[in-house]
N, C-alpha and C positions, 0 to 999 in steps of 0.2 A: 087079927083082923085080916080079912082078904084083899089082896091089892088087886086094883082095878084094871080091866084089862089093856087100855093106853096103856099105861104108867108098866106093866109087864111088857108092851111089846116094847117104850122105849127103854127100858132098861136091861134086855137080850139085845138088841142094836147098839148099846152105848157098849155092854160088855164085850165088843168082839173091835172094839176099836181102841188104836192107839192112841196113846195120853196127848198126841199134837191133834190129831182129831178131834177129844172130846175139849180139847184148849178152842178150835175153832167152832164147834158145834157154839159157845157159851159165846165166844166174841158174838157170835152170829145175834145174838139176842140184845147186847146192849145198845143201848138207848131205844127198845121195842118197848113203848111204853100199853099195847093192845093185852086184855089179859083176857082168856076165855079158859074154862077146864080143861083142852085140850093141852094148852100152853103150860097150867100150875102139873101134869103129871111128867109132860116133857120136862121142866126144867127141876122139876125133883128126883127122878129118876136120872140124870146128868149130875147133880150135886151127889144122890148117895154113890154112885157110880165112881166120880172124884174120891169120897169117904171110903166106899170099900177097899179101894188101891191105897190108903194109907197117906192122901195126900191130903199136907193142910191146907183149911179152905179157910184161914182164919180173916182173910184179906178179906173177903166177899161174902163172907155169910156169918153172923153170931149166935148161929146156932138156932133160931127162930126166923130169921128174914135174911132172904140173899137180895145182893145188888148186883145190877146189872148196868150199874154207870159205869164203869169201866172197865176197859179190856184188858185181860190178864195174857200175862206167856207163864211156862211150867220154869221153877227152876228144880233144874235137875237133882241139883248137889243138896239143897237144902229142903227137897221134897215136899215144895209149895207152888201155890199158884202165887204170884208178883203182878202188879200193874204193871201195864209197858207207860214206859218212860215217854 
């Protein structure tokens, strides 16, 4: 399947940043509760982005539905994304 052309340009922009960036790109979103197509390729193209880098996103996402009620920071050592406290 061809991916669309949003969701390509956001995920050549996500791939050229660093993991505290795409940590602040995602805070940026929660509690944005406005959802348009523009918004579902953004924030999928940020998740597989997390997924490519080998980071677990088991806090935020089950695999079908991510959440954006709360703000994550990366932990480094254990190569996840964590709520902040």
């Amino acid at each position: 399947m061809q991916q669309h052309i949003y969701y390509i340009r956001y995920a050549l922009q996500f791939a050229d940043m660093q993991i505290p960036e795409l940590v602040t790109v995602f805070n940026r979103q929660v509690g944005n509760r406005g959802w348009s197509s523009m918004r579902a390729y953004h924030d999928l193209a940020l998740i597989d982005e997390f997924q490519r880098r080998g980071i677990d996103i088991s806090m935020i996402s089950d695999g079908k539905a991510i959440s954006f009620v709360h703000s994550v920071k990366y932990d480094l050592i254990a190569n996840r994304l964590t709520f902040i406290d």
